[in-house]
C-alpha positions as a Python dict, from the first residue, in 0.01 Angstrom:
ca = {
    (1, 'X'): (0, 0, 0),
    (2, 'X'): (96, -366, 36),
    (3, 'X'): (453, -392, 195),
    (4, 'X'): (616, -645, -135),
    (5, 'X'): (541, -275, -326),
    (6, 'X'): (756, -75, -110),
    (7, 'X'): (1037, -313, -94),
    (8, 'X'): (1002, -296, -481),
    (9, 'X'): (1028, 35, -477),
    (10, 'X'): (1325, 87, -204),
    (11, 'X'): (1533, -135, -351),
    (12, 'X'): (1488, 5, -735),
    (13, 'X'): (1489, 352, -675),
    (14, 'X'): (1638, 619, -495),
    (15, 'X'): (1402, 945, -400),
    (16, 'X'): (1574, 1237, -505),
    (17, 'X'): (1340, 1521, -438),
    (18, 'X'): (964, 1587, -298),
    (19, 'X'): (796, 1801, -535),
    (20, 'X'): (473, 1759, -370),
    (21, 'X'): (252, 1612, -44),
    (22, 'X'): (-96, 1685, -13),
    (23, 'X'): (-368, 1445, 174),
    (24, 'X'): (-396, 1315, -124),
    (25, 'X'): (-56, 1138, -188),
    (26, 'X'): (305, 1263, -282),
    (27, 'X'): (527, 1298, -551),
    (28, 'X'): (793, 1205, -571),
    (29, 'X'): (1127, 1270, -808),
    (30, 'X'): (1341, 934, -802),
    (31, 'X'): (1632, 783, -1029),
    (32, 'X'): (1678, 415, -1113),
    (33, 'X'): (1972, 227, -892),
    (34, 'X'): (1996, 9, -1209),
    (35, 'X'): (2076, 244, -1506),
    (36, 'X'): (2029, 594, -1340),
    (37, 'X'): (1720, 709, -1546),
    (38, 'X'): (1510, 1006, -1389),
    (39, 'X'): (1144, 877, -1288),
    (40, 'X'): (821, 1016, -1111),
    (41, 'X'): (698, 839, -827),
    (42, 'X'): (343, 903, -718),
    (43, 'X'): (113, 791, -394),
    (44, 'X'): (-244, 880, -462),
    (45, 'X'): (-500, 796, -219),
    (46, 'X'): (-771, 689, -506),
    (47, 'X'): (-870, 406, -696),
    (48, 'X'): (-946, 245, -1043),
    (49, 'X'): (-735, 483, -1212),
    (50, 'X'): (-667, 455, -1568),
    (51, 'X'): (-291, 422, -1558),
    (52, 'X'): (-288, 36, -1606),
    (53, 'X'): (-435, 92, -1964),
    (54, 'X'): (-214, 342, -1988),
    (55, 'X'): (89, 95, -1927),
    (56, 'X'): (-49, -143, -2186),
    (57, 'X'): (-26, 113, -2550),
    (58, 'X'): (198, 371, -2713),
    (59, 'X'): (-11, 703, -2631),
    (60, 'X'): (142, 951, -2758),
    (61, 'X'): (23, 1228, -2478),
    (62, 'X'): (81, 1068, -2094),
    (63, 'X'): (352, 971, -1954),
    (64, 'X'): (564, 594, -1987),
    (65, 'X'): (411, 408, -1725),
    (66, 'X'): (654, 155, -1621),
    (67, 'X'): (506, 14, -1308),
    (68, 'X'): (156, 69, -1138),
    (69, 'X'): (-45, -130, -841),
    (70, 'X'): (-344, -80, -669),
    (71, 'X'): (-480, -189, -319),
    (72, 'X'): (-826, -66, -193),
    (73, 'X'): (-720, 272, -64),
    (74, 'X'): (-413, 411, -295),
    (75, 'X'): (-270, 370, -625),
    (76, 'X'): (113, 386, -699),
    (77, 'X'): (294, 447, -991),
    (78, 'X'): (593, 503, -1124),
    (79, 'X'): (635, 668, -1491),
    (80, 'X'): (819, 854, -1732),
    (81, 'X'): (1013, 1187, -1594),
    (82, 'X'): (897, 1445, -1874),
    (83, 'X'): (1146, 1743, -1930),
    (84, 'X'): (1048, 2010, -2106),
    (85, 'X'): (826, 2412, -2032),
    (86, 'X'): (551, 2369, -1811),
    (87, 'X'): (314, 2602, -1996),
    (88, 'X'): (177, 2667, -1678),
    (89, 'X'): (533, 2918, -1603),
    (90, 'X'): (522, 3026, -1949),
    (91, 'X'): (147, 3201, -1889),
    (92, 'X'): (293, 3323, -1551),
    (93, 'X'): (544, 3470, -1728),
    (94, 'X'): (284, 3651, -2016),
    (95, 'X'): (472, 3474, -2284),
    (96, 'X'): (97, 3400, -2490),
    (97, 'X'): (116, 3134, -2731),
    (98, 'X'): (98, 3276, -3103),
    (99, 'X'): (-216, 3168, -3255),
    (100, 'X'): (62, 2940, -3555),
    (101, 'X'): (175, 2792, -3191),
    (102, 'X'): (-167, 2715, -3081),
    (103, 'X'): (-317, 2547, -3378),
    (104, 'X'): (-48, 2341, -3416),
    (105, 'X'): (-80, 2235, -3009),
    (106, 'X'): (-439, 2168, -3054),
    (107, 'X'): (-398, 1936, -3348),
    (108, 'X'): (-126, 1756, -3156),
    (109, 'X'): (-398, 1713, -2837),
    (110, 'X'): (-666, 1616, -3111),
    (111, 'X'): (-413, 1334, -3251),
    (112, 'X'): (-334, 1230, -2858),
    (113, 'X'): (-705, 1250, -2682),
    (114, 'X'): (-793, 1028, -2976),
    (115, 'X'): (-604, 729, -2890),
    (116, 'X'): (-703, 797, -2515),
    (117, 'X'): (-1040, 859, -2594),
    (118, 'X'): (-1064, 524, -2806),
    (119, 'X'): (-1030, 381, -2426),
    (120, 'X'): (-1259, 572, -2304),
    (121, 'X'): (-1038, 728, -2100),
    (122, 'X'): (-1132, 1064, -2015),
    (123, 'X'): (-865, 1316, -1870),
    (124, 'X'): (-1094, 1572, -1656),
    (125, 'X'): (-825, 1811, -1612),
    (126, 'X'): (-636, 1932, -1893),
    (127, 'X'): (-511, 2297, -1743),
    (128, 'X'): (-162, 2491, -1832),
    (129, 'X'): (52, 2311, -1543),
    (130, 'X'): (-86, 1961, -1694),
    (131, 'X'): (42, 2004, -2040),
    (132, 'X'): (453, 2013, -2095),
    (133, 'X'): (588, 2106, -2442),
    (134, 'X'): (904, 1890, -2494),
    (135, 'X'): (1099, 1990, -2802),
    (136, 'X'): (799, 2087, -3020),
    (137, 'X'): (598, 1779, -2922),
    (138, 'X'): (349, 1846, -2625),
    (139, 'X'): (286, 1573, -2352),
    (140, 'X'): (-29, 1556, -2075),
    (141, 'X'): (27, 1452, -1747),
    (142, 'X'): (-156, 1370, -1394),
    (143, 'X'): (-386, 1107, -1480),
    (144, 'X'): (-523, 1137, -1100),
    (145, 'X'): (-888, 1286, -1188),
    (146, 'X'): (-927, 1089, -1476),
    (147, 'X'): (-1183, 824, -1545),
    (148, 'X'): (-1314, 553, -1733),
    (149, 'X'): (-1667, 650, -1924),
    (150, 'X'): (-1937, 410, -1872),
    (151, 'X'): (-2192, 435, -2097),
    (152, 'X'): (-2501, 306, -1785),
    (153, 'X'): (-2386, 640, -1586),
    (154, 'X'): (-2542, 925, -1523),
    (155, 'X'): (-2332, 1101, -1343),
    (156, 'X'): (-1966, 1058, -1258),
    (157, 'X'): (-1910, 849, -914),
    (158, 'X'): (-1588, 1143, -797),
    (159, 'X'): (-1626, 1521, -853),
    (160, 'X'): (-1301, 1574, -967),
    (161, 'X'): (-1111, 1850, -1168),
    (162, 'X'): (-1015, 2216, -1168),
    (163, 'X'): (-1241, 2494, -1126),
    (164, 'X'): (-1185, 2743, -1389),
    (165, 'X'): (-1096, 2450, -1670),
    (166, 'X'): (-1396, 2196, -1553),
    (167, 'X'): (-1700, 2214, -1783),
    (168, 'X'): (-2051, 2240, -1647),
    (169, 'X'): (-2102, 1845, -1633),
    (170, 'X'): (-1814, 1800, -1408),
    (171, 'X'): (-2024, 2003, -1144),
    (172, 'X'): (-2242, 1688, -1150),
    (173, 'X'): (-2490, 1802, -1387),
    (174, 'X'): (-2404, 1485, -1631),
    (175, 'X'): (-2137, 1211, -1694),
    (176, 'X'): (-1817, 1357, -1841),
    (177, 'X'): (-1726, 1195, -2187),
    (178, 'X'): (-1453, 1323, -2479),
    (179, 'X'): (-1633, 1624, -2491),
    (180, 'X'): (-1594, 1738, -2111),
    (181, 'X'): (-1213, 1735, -2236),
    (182, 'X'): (-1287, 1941, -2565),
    (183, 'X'): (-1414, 2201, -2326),
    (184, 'X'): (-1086, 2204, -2039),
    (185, 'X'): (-862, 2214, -2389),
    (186, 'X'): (-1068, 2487, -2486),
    (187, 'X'): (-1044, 2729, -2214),
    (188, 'X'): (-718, 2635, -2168),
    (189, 'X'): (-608, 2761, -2516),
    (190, 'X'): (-786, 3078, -2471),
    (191, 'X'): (-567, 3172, -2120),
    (192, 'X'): (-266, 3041, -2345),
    (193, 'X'): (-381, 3286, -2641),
    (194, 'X'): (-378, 3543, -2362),
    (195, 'X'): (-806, 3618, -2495),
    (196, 'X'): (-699, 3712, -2772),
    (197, 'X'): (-747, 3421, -3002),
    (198, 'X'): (-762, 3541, -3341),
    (199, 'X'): (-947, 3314, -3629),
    (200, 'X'): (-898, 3065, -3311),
    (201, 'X'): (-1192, 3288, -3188),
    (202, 'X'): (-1518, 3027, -3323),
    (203, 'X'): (-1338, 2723, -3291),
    (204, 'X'): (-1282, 2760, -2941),
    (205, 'X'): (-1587, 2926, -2801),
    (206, 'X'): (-1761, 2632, -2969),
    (207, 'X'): (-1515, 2404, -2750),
    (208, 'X'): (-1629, 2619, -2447),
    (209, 'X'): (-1993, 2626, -2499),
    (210, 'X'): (-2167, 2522, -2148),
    (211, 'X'): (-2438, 2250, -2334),
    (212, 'X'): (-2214, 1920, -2412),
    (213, 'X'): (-2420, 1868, -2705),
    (214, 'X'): (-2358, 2195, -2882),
    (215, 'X'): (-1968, 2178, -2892),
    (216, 'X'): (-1744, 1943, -3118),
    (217, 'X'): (-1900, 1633, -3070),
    (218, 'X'): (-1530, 1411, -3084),
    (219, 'X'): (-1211, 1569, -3154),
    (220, 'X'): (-1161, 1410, -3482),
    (221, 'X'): (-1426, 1687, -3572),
    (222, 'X'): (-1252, 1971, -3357),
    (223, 'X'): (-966, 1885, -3576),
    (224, 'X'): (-1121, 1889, -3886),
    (225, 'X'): (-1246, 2271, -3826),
    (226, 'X'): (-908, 2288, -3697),
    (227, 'X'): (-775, 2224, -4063),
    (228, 'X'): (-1046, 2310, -4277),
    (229, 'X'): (-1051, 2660, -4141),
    (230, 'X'): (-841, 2933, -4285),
    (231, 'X'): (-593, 3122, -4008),
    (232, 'X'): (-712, 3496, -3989),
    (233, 'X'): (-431, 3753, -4106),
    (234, 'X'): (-301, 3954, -3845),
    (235, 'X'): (-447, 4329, -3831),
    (236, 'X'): (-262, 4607, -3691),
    (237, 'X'): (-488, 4693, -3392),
    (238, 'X'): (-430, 5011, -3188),
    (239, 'X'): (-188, 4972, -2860),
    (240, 'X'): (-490, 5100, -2628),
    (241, 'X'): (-625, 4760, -2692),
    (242, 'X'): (-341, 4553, -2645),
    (243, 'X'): (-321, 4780, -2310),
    (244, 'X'): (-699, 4705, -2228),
    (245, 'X'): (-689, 4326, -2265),
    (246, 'X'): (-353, 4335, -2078),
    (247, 'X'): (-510, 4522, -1791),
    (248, 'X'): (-787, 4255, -1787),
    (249, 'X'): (-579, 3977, -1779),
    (250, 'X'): (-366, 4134, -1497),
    (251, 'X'): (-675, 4178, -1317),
    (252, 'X'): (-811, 3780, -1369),
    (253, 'X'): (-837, 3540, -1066),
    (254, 'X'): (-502, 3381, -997),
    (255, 'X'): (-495, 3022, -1195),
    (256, 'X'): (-452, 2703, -999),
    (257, 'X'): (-111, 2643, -990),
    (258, 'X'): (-107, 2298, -809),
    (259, 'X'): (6, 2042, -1112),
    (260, 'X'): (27, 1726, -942),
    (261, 'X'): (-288, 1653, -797),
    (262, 'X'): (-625, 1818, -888),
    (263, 'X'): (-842, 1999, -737),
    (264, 'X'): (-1178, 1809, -592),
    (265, 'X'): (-1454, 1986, -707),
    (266, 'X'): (-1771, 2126, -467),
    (267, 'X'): (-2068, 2248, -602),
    (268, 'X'): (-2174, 2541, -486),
    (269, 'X'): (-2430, 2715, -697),
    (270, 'X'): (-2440, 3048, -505),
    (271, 'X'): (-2078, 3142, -634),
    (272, 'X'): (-2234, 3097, -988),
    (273, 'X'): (-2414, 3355, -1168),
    (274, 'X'): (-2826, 3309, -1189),
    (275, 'X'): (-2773, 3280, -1546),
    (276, 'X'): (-2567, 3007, -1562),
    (277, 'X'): (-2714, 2782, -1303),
    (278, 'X'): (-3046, 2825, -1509),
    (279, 'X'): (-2815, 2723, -1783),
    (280, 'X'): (-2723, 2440, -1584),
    (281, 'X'): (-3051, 2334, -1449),
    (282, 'X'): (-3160, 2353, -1810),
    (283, 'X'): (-2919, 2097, -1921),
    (284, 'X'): (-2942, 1876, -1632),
    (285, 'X'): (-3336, 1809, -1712),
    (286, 'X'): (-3323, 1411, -1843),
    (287, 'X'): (-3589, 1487, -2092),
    (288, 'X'): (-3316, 1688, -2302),
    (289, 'X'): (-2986, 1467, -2207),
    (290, 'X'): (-2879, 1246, -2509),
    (291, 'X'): (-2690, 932, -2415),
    (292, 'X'): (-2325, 1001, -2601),
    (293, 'X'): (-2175, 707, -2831),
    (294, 'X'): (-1832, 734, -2850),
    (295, 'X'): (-1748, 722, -3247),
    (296, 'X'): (-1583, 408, -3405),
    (297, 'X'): (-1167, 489, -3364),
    (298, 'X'): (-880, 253, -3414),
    (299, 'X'): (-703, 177, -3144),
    (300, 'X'): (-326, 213, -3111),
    (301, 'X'): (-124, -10, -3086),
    (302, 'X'): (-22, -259, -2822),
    (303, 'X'): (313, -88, -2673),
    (304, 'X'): (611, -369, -2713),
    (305, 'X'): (879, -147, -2657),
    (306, 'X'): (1131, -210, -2430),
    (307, 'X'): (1102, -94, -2079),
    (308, 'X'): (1346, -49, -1855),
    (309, 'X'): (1422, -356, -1674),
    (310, 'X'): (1505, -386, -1310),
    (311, 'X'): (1652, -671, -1205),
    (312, 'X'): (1611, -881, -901),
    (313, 'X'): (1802, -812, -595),
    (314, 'X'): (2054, -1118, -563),
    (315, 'X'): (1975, -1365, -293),
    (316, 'X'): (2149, -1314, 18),
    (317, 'X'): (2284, -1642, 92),
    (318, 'X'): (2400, -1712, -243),
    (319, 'X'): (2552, -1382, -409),
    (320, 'X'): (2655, -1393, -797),
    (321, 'X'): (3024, -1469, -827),
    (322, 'X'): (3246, -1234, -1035),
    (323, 'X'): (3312, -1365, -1389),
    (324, 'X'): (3574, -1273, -1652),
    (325, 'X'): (3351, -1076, -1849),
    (326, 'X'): (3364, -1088, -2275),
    (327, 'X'): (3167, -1054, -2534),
    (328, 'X'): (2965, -787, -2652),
    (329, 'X'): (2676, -525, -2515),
    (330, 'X'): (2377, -387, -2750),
    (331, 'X'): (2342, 43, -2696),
    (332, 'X'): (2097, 213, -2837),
    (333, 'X'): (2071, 612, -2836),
    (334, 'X'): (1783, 801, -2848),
    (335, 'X'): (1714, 1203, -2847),
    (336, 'X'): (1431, 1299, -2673),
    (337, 'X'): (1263, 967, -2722),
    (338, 'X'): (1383, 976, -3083),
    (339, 'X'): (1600, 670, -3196),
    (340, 'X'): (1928, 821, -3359),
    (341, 'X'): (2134, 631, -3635),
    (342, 'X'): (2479, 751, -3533),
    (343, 'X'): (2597, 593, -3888),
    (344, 'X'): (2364, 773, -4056),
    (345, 'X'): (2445, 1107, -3930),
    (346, 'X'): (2829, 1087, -3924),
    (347, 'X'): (2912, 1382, -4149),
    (348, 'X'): (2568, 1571, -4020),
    (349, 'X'): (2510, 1771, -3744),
    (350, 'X'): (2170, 1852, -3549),
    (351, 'X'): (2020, 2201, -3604),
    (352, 'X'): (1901, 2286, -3265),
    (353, 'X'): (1862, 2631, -3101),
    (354, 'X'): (1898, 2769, -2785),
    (355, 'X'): (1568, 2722, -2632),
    (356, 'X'): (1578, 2367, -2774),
    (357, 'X'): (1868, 2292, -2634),
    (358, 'X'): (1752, 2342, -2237),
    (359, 'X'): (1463, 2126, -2337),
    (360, 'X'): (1655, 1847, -2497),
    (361, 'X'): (1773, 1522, -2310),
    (362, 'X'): (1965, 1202, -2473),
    (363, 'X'): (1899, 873, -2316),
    (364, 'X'): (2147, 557, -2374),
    (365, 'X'): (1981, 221, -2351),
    (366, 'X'): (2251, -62, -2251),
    (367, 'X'): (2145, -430, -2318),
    (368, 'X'): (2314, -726, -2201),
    (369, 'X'): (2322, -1033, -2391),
    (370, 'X'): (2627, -1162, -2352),
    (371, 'X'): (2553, -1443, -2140),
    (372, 'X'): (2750, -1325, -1801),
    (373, 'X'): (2718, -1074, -1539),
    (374, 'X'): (2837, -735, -1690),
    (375, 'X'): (3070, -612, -1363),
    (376, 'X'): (3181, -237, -1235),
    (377, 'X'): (2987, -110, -1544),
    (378, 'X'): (3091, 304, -1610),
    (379, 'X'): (2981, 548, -1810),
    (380, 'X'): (3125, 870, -1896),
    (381, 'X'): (2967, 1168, -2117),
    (382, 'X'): (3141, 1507, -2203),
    (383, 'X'): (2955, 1820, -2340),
    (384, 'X'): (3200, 2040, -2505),
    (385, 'X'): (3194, 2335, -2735),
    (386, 'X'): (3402, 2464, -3083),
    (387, 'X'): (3509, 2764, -2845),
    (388, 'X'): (3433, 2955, -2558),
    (389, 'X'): (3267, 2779, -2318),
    (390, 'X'): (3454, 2484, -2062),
    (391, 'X'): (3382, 2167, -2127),
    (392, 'X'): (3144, 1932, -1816),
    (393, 'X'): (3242, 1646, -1747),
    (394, 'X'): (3090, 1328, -1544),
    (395, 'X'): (3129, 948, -1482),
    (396, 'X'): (2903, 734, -1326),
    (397, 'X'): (2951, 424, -1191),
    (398, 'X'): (2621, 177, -1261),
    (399, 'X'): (2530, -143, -1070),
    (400, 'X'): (2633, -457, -1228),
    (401, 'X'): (2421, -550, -1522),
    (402, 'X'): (2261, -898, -1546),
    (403, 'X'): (2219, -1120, -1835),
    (404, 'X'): (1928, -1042, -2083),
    (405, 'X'): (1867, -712, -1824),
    (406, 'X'): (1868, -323, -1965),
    (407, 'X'): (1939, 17, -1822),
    (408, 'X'): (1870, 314, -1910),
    (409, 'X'): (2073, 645, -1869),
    (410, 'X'): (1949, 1002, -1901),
    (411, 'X'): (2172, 1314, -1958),
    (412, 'X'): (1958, 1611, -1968),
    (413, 'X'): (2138, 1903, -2163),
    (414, 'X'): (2017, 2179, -1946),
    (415, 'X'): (2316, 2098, -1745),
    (416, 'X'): (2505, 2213, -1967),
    (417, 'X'): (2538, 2597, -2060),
    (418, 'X'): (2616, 2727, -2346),
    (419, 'X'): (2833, 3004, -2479),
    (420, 'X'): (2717, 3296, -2599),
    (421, 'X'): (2936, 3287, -2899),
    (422, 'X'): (2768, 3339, -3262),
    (423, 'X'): (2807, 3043, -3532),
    (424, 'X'): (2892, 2827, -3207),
    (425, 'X'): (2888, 2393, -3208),
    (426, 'X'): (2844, 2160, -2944),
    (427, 'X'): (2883, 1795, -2860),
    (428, 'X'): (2795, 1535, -2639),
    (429, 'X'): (3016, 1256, -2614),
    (430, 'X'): (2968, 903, -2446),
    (431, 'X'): (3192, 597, -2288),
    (432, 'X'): (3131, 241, -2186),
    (433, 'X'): (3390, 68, -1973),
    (434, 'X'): (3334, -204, -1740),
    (435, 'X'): (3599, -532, -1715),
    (436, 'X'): (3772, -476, -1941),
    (437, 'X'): (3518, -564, -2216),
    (438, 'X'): (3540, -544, -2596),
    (439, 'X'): (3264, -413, -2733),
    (440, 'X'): (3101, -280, -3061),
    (441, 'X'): (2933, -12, -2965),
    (442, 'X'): (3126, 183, -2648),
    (443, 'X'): (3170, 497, -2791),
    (444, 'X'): (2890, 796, -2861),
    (445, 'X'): (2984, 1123, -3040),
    (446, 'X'): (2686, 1345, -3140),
    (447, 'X'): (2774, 1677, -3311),
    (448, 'X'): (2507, 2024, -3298),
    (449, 'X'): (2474, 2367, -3449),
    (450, 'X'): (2353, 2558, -3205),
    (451, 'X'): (2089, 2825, -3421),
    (452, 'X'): (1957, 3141, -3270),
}
């Protein structure tokens, strides 16, 4: 990568942790030297990835991508740092998704693939370790296999993707489109639903079936089965089944747990049963391949929001002079990505349980616009309980803050544990300070009942 792009990235960010190096790139965790927020870093040695599309609209599934480049060898990018349970460690762990949770995971992917798919972008690896479930909402991450469809291909240029999750086509029997993704969501909901998948059952073997043209053929149709379909009622079954498919499941191969980069795909037809790969030849004739249309969607919309802004290193020669600092600074809080009225919550306090609370993280936007240099900025927060339970405590020194520039600053509440008290409350409180400003908005107090 060009050498402006790692001076960029020096000077803006400080690496934290590796959480993974592979010959094909690194990852990386960082935090921002001008606000503190938590960000992913990533080096991937491929090309004409989708993440500059991404950058440009409000997906609801990836991550924030606030910067990308590309030379002719690598890719970097640095996006949103997603907190939440990798539902890769909850199947590790045998904790199956109900078939209520499922459904209601599967309608959120329909919702997100649509806005992606509306691009064209296609994902090509949609797996457990890919998909993060963040407070109820669920998020999609590593971009690196996917692709852009083009309607004059035949077959995709890169065989990339996850054996296991990749559907026939991806083998290079055709061009992956929206439904090559139907299929990876498909079997990846059935793992979830430990195979037992309930009135699931027809809705996703028709995801899974091996001929493109014979599953749902968009997922604004998956979704309409999804919805149109009544849940099945639960029947008691006898343990010695539950024992059976637990047996089986014990017994499966081991899932690919590498969730940063994926996994390129060989063909090798000998591993595959005769069956199949007559299944596969079958479908790979041209007489009986249909060019795919991707159906008419609206697109969503242009993402305006506010970024977080790094500013410029100052010039050596000619640093910024301290100023008497007044006037006032703009803060805006959100939880997990949600904007939060304080005002409007004042005598209110957030229902959240336990299990909600190690997923939840508040974020504090700071905006200058005063006109000056905002000087030995600090921030303080304070988690503290009704009783039991000692309170944490931290202050942070930031960078100074230019004029017009924002910061971000992310307090994740796993940090924090709780008491094991019944009926118990919690609260996170928050301080500006910095030259002896006057400001509006300095102070943060958010109240919580925790629920179990």
């Amino acid at each position: 990568m060009k050498e402006n792009v790692a001076e960029f990235l020096e000077f803006r960010f400080e690496k934290l942790k590796l959480l993974k190096r592979s010959e094909r790139g690194e990852v990386w965790l960082a935090s921002s030297k001008f606000g503190g927020e938590l960000v992913i870093i990533k080096r991937v040695n491929l090309t004409g990835l989708p993440y500059d599309v991404i950058k440009n609209f409000a997906f609801k599934l990836p991550a924030k991508i606030f910067f990308c480049a590309e030379d002719a060898e690598e890719t970097v990018v640095v996006e949103e740092f997603i907190q939440g349970e990798n539902l890769l460690e909850r199947l590790e762990r045998k904790n199956f998704l109900s078939e209520s949770e499922a459904r209601e995971i599967l309608l959120q992917m329909c919702d997100g693939l649509r806005e992606l798919h509306a691009q064209k972008i296609i994902h090509r690896d949609i797996k457990p370790s890919n998909l993060i479930l963040q407070g109820g909402i669920i998020r999609l991450i590593d971009f690196d296999a996917a692709r852009i469809f083009k309607a004059d291909k035949e077959t995709d240029t890169k065989l990339l993707g996850t054996k296991g999750y990749a559907p026939p086509e991806q083998f290079g029997s055709g061009q992956t489109d929206s439904r090559s993704d139907i299929y990876s969501l498909g079997v990846t909901m059935k793992n979830l639903l430990g195979g037992y998948c309930g009135g699931l059952k027809s809705i996703l073997d028709k995801c899974t079936e091996l001929d493109p043209k014979n599953r749902f053929q968009s997922v604004d149709e998956l979704k309409r089965a999804l919805t149109t379909k009544k849940p099945r009622r639960l029947k008691i079954l006898p343990a010695s089944i539950f024992l059976t498919a637990g047996i089986l499941f014990a017994n499966a191969p081991t899932l690919n747990s590498n969730e940063n980069f994926h996994e390129e795909i060989i063909p090798q037809a000998e591993e595959l049963p005769a069956e199949k790969i007559r299944k596969l030849e079958k479908i790979s004739q041209p007489a009986q391949v249909e060019p795919f249309k991707f159906p008419e969607i609206v697109l969503p919309p242009q993402d305006n929001s506010p970024v977080p802004n790094f500013p410029a290193p100052p010039e050596r020669n000619n640093p910024p002079q301290r100023k008497k600092f007044s006037g006032l600074l703009k803060t805006e809080f959100y939880l997990n990505g949600v904007p939060y009225n304080q005002a409007e919550h004042k005598n209110d306090r957030e229902k959240i349980s336990r299990a909600e609370w190690q997923q939840t993280q508040a974020r504090l936007r700071i905006t200058n616009n005063t006109g000056d240099i905002w000087q030995n900025p600090t921030i303080k927060f304070r988690f503290g309980q009704n009783w039991g339970g000692e309170p944490l405590e931290f202050e942070k020194s930031l960078p100074p803050l230019n004029n017009d520039a924002s910061a971000d600053f992310v307090i994740a509440f796993e940090a924090y544990e709780l008491s094991d008290n019944e009926r118990l409350s919690a609260s996170l409180q928050i301080w500006l300070e910095g030259d002896e400003s006057k400001m509006d908005e300095h102070y943060w107090c958010v109240w919580f009942d925790i629920i179990d």
